[in-house]
C-alpha positions, -999 to +999 in steps of 0.1 A: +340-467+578+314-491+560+323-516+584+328-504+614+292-490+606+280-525+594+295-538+629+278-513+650+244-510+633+241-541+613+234-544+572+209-556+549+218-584+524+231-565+492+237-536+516+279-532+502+298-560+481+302-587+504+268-586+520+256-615+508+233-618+543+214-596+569+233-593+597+228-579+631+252-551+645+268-544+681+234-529+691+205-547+680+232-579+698+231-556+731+197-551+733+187-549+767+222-551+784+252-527+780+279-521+747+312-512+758+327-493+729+365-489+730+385-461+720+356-440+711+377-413+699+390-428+672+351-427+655+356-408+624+335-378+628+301-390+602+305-422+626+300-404+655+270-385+637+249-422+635+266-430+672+247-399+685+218-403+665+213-443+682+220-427+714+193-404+718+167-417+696+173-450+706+166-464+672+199-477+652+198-480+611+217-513+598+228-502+563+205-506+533+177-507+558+147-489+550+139-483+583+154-481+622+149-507+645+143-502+687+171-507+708+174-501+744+207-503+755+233-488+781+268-478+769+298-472+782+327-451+761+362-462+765+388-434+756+425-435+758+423-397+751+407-367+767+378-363+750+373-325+757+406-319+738+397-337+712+364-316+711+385-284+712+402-297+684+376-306+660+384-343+664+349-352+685+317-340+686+308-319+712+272-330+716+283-362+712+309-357+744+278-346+760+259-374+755+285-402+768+297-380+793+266-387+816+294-406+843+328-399+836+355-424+856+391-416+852+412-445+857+448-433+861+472-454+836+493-483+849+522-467+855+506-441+877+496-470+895+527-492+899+513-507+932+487-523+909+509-541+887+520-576+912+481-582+916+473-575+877+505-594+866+498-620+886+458-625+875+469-621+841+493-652+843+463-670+857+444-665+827+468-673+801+478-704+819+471-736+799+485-767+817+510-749+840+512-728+865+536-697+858+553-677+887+571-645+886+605-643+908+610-613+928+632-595+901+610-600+872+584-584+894+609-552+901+615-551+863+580-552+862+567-526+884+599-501+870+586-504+834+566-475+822+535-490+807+524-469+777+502-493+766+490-498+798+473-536+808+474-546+775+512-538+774+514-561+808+498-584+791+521-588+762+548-589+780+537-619+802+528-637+771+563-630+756+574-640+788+558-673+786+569-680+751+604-676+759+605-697+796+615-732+793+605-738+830+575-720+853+593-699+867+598-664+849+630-645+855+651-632+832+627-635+804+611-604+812+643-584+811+642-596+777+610-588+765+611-553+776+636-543+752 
């Protein structure tokens, strides 16, 4: 937890073994712009205490300070969970739901969007292309779009990169057959 707090609201020198400087967390480095925070839900629960604290006092306390420092900064929560189950079940704060719950956007998982998946496989190629340029034949992209995603994009993703690491020419067939196994 120390570090994941000493990553998010920054630490004093001395502040826990290790510390040997000050150091500024996720906050302080947003500071007039906008923190994503990803997979809020998996905060432990005094975590989330200082998260809410930051959020409506606006004032975040690096570790072995002796006071809060000003921040002004917009968040956005990333969640693969519903969050109002995991309030019900004692997993979440329920002021804290509250609080990041000002704009909720439900983006429905890949494979509840399988029409998504030849633009997003394609873009993602793009990116991880060094000196080559990578193309999908038509039955890697069936396998592709049949696959059910439980990791979603990042899933995608690693399964282009396998993909890649496997192909021995730039064009990707049956190497995604083989990576899905």
């Amino acid at each position: 937890t120390s570090l994941i707090e000493a990553e998010l609201f920054g630490h004093e020198a001395g502040a826990f073994t290790g510390a040997s400087g000050a150091r500024l967390g996720r906050f302080e480095l947003a500071h007039g712009g906008t923190l994503v925070l990803e997979g809020v839900e998996t905060l432990a629960l005094d975590l989330q205490v200082k998260l809410l604290r930051v959020l409506q006092e606006r004032i975040v306390e690096p570790l072995g300070a002796e006071s809060g420092r000003a921040v002004d900064v917009r968040v956005i929560a990333t969640t693969a969970r519903d969050l109002r189950e995991a309030v019900e079940a004692g997993a979440f704060r329920e002021d804290l739901y509250y609080r990041i719950n000002v704009f909720p956007i439900h983006l429905p998982s890949l494979a509840e969007r399988k029409s998504d998946i030849p633009l997003l496989a394609k873009a993602l190629l793009e990116r991880m292309e060094v000196n080559q340029h990578y193309r999908l034949t038509n039955s890697a992209m069936k396998l592709l779009t049949e696959y059910n995603y439980e990791g979603n994009i990042r899933e995608l993703r690693n399964l282009l990169s396998r993909a890649l690491v496997l192909a021995d020419t730039n064009v990707i067939d049956d190497q995604v057959s083989a990576v899905q196994q």
